[in-house]
N, C-alpha and C positions, 0 to 999 in steps of 0.2 A: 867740641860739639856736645849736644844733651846726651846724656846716658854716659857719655867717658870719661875720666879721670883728668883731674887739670893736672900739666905739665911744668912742674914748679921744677928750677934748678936745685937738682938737689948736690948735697954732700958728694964727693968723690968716694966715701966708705960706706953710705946708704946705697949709692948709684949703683955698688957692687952686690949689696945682699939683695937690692932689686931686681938684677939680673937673674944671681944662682938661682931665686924663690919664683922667678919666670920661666927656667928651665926645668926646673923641681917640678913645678905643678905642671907646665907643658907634656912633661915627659911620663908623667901621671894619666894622664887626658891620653895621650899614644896608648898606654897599656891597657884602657878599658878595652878596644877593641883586641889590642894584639893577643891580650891573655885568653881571649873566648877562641880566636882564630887556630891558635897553637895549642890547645887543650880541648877543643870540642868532643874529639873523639872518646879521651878519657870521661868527661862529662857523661857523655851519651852513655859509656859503659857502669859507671859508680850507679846512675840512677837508672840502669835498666830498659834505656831507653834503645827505639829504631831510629833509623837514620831521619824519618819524616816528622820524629817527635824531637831531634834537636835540631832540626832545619826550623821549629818554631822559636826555639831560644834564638839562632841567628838573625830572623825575621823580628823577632820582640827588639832585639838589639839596633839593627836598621833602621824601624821604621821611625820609634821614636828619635836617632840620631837624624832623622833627614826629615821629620817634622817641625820638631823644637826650635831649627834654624829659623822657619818662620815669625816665632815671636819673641824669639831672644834680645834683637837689637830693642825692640818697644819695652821690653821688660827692662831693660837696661836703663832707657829713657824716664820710663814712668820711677822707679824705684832707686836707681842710685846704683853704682859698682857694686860698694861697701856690703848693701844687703844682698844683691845678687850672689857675689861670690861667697857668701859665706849661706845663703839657700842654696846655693849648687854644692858645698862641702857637705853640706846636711847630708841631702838626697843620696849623695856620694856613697860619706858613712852610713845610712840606711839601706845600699843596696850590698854593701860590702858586708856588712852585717848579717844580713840574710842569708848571703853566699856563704857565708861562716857556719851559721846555724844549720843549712843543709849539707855540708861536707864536714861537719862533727856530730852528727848522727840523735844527734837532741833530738830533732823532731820523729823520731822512728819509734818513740814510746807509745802504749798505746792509746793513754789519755790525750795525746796532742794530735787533733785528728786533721793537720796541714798536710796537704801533699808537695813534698820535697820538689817536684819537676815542676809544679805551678808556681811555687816560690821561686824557683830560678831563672823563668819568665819575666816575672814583677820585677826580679834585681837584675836581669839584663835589659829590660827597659828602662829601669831607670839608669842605669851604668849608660846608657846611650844616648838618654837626655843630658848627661851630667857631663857626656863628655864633648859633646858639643859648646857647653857653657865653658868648660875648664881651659878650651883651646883659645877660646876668646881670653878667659882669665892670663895664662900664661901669657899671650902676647903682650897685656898693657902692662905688665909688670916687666919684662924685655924692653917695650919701651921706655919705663921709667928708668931703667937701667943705664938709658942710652945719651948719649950728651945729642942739642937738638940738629947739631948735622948728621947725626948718625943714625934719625929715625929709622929709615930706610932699612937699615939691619935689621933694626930691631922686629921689624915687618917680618922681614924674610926670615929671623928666629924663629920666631914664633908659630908662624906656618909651618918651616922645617922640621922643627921638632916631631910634628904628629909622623912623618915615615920613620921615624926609629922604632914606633909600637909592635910591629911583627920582628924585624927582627933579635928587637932586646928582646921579647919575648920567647923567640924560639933558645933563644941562647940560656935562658935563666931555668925557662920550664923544667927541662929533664933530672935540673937539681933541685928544685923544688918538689918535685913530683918520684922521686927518686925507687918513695915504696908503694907506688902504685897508689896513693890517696893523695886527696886536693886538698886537704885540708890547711895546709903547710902555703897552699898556693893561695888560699883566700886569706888566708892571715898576710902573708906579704903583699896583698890591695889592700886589706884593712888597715895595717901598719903603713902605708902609703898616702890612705885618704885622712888618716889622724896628725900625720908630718902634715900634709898641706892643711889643715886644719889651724892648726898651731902656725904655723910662717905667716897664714895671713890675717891672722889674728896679731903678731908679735908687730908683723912690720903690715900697714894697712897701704890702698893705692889711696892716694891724696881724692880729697871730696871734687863731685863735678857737678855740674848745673841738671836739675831734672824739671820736667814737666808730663803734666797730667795728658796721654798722648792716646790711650785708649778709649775707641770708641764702641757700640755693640756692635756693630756692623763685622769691625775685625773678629771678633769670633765666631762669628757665620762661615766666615770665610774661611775662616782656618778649620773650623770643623771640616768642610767640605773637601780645603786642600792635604789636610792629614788623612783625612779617610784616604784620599785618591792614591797618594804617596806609601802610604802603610798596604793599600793593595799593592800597589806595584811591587815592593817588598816584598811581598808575601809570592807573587809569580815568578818574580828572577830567583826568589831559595827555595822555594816547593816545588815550581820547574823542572829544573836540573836533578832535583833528589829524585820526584815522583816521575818525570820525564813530563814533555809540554803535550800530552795529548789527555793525560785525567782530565775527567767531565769539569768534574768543579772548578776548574780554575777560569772556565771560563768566567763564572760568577765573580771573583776579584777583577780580571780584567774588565767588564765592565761598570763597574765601581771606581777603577783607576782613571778610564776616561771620562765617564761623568763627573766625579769628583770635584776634577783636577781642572772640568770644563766650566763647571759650574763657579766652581773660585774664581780664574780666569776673567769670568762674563761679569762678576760682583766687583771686581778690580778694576778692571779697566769702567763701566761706569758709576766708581766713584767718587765723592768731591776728592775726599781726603784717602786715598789709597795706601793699601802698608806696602803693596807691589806694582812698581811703575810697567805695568802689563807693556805700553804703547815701545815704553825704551827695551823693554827687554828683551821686543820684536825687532828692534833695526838691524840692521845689516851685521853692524861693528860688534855688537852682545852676543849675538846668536852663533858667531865665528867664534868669540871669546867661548860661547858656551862648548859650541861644537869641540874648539882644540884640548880645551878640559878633558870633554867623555873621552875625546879619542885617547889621549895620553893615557887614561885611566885606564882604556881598555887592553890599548900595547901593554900596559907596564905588569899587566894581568899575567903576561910571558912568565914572570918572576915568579909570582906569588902560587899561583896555581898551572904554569906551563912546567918549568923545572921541577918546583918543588913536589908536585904532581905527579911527575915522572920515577922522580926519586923515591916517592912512597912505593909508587907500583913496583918498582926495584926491588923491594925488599927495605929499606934503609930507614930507620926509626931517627926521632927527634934526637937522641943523643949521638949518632952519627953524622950529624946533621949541624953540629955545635959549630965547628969552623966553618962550613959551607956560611951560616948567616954572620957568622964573625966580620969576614968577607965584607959581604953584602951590607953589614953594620960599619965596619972600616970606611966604603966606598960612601956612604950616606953623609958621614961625619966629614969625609972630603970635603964631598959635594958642599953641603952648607958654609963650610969655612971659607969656600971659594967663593961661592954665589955671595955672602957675606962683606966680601972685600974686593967684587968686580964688577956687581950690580949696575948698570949706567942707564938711570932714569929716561937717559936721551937713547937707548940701545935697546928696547928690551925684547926685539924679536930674535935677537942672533941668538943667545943662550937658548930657547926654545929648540931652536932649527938643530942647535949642536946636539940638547940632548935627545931630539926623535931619530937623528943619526948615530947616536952610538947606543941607542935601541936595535935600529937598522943592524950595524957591526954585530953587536951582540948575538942577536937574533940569527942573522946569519952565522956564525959561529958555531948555533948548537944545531944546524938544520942536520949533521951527519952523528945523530948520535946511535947509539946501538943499548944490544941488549948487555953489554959488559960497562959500559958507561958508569962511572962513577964518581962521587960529590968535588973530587980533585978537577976533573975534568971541564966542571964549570964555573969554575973560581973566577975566568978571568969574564967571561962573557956577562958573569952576571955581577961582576963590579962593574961592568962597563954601563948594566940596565938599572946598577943599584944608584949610581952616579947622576944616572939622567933622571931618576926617580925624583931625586930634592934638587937638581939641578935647573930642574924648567919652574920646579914650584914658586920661589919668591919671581922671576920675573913673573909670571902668569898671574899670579895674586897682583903682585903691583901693577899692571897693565891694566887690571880691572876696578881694581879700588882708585886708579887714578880717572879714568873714566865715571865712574859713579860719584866722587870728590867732584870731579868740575861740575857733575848736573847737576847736586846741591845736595845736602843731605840726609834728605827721604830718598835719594837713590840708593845710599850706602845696604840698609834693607834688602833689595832689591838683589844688587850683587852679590850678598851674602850668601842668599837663597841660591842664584844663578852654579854661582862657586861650591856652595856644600852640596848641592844635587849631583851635580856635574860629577862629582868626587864620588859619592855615596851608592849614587842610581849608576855611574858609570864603572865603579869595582863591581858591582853586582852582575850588573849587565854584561861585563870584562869575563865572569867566573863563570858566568852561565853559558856564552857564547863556547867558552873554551871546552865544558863542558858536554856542551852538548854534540860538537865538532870532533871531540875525541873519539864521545863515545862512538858516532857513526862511522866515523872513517877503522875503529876495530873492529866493529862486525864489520866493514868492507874486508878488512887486511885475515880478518880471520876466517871470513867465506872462502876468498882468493885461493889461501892457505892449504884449508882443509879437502877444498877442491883439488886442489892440486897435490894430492899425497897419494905417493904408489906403493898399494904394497911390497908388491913385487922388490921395491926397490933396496940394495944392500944396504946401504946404511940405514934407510927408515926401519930394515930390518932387525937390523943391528943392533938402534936406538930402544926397540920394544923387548928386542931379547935380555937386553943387558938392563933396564928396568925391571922386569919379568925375574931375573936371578937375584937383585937386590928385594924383591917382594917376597920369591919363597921359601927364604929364611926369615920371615917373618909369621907366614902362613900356610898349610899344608893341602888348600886349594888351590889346586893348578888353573881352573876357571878365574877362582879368585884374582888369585896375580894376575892370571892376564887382562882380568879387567881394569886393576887397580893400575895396572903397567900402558897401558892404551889412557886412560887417565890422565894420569901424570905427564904421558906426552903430549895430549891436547892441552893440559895447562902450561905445558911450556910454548907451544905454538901462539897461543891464547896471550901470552905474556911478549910473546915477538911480536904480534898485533896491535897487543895496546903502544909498544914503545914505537912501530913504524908510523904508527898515528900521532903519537908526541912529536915525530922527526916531521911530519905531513905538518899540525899546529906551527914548526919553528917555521917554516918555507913561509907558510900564508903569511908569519907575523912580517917577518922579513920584509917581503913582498910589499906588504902593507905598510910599513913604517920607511922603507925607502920612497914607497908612493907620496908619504905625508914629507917625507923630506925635501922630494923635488916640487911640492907644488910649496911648500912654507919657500923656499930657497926662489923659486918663481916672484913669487909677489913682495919677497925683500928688496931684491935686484930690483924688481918695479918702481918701489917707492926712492929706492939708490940712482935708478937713473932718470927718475922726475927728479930729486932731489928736494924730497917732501918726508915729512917724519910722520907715521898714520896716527901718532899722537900729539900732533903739533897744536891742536884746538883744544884740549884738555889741557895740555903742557901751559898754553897761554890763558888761561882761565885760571887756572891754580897762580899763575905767576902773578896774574892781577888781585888776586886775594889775598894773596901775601905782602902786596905794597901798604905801606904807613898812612894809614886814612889820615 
């Protein structure tokens, strides 16, 4: 196709350094996000920042990662692999660069009058552009890798790879980060972005056919569809931080839907559209879109249900090492399986398995308590870390073969459908959970605090024996007992927030066994018509594959 790589047989001993140099960079493209996710806090702390001023580096990071997707595949078409990927290394090393400069304290002189937190914006946008392009990049280098029965892997490679980003990164973090500075941490991205640098410089993806593909029109559009998208951004992470009732937000959301409407209404009447508006309304896309967010937003259990929990616990990233070891183990499963089980004529079963042992999972942790600790969910969340990259290559391939048979201005189209899906749907996943915890603790802590007698021996108990560990500290009797009533509201306070993580496992439960029996529903359906829902694309493809 225009914009991609021709598929020449290569060497048995090229085919291999094409692989490792598509897992290299893949797994590169993972760590832009995973590094910002698993070090935010630290961030926020080195430059001094409140939680609302790094909820904007998230937002910088998002929004360009779920814009970009819009004109990447045309950028590909018009310019060639070759340039693209080595523009996207550039940008890369530029934003890595940055990150260096402001966690080695250069710019803190007083003739360099940049502000350290605004530069960390610019290189988390573009670390977000970049990594959009790099996850493409990795994939075709996977498939060059691949002998040509084997594409099919190489698909599901390459998409796999982007879930190992959080948890290599929780794992690497607290060694890199060890004395409390990033600097060590921006150097191992720079040292990252300069290896893939050099690899695809050394060994290049073979030249593909291009054409002149942009029009003015497409940048109307995209002006309009990235404003809308960058707001939305901006309300799923300032949301949750600020809470959804601040004035101003409403001003982004209505930006998001004019935006997003106005591209939309440019798209659908165009001659030549970059977004098949009409296809991405049928029935069969909008379900594809639908199973997307939802998965993204189950899978949200993991990333910010648990791990969530676990903060509030007390429990830091370096206690936290084998918990995503775990979780990294279970992904690397996953892929090697989906790898070597994939059946282009099957691809709903793998879905259904992995919303079910979400389901399992989920149910699992619904009885957790306030002594709960990281051993204790080892199993439940290999079981979510598994279905995590387990639905992903079929769900990618069900979509890409769908857009392959409508021709290939639809490929565009599905990209968009897929990166959103992903991007807007973890977002959407963090904020829902977010917002769901926080309420149900002020439910669990009103409850609570209502119901506390003093009268009662052991509440009594519980404030005397606080009370005596305070006045060997202080020789007001007032004092302690305030600081003693304190401290047992913060333990109360902390029963609260964890009865409310146990309330999140129920609903996810709840929910992902609901998505299981209806996926399981309409398998059976198409089982007992004895129809395949992809039997019209299957014979499309198959006829373009026959010997003109």
């Amino acid at each position: 196709m225009v914009g991609s790589p021709a598929n020449p047989d290569h060497p048995a001993r090229r085919k291999v350094f094409y692989l490792l140099i598509g897992i290299f960079v893949g797994l590169t493209a993972s760590f832009q996000n995973g590094l910002l996710v698993a070090n935010l806090t630290q961030i926020q702390g080195q430059l001094g920042l409140t939680p609302a001023e790094g909820g904007w580096i998230s937002v910088s990071y998002n929004m360009t990662n779920a814009c970009i997707t819009v004109l990447l595949y045309k950028i590909r078409q018009q310019f060639g692999m070759s340039l693209f990927s080595k523009i996207t290394l550039f940008f890369l090393l530029a934003a890595t660069s940055l990150q260096w400069l402001i966690s080695s304290h250069l710019l803190d002189t007083p003739n360099i009058g940049i502000e350290p937190y605004y530069l960390e914006i610019v290189a988390r946008g573009l670390s977000g552009m970049v990594a959009s392009g790099m996850t493409i990049l990795g994939l075709f280098y996977c498939l060059q890798g691949m002998p040509a029965v084997k594409r099919t892997s190489g698909l599901i490679l390459g998409f796999g790879l982007v879930q190992f980003g959080i948890p290599l990164s929780r794992i690497i973090s607290p060694y890199l980060t060890i004395d409390g500075q990033l600097e060590s941490l921006f150097l191992f991205q720079f040292g990252l972005a300069l290896i893939c640098f050099g690899l695809i410089n050394i060994l290049e993806l073979p030249p593909g056919n291009t054409e002149k593909v942009f029009e003015k029109l497409d940048f109307l559009s995209f002006g309009f569809f990235a404003s809308g998208l960058a707001a939305l951004a901006v309300i799923l992470v300032q949301g949750r931080i600020l809470w959804w009732t601040t004035p101003w937000l409403v001003y982004p959301l209505m930006i998001a839907i004019v935006g997003i409407s106005i591209a939309l209404w440019i798209e659908t009447h165009r001659k030549n559209p970059m977004l098949q508006v009409r296809w991405m309304r049928s029935r069969n896309i909008i379900a594809f879109m639908i199973t997307g967010a939802v998965m993204r937003i189950l899978l949200s259990e993991q990333n910010v249900g648990a791990a969530g929990l676990l903060a509030n616990l007390g429990y830091g990233n370096h206690q936290l090492i084998t918990f995503y070891a775990v979780i990294l183990a279970a992904s690397v499963l996953a892929l090697v399986i989906s790898i070597f089980s994939t059946n282009p004529m099957d691809l709903r079963r793998p879905v259904i398995f992995a919303v079910a042992l979400i389901a399992l999972g989920s149910w699992m942790d619904v009885g957790v308590s306030i002594n709960s600790a990281p051993y204790m969910f080892y199993l439940s969340q290999f079981l979510i870390a598994f279905a995590a990259v387990y639905f992903m290559g079929p769900l990618v391939f069900e979509g890409f073969l769908r857009a392959i048979a409508s021709g290939p201005a639809y490929i565009i189209s599905f990209s968009v459908i897929f990166g959103i899906s992903q991007t807007v749907g973890g977002l959407a996943g963090a904020a829902a959970i977010q917002a769901f915890t926080t309420i149900r603790t002020q439910v669990h802590y009103a409850d609570m605090v209502s119901s506390l007698n003093l009268g009662d021996p052991t509440f009594s108990a519980q404030i005397a024996g606080t009370r005596s560990i305070l006045s060997n500290q202080t020789t007001d009797a007032a004092q302690a007992n305030v600081g003693a009533m304190s401290q047992v509201l913060q333990g109360i306070q902390r029963q609260a927030t964890v009865s409310a993580y146990g309330d999140l496992f129920f609903i996810m439960a709840i929910l992902s066994t609901v998505a299981t029996a209806m996926l399981l529903l309409n398998y059976f359906y198409y089982r007992y018509h004895k129809r395949n829902p992809l039997a019209k694309e299957l014979a499309v493809i198959a006829k373009m594959r026959e010997p003109k």
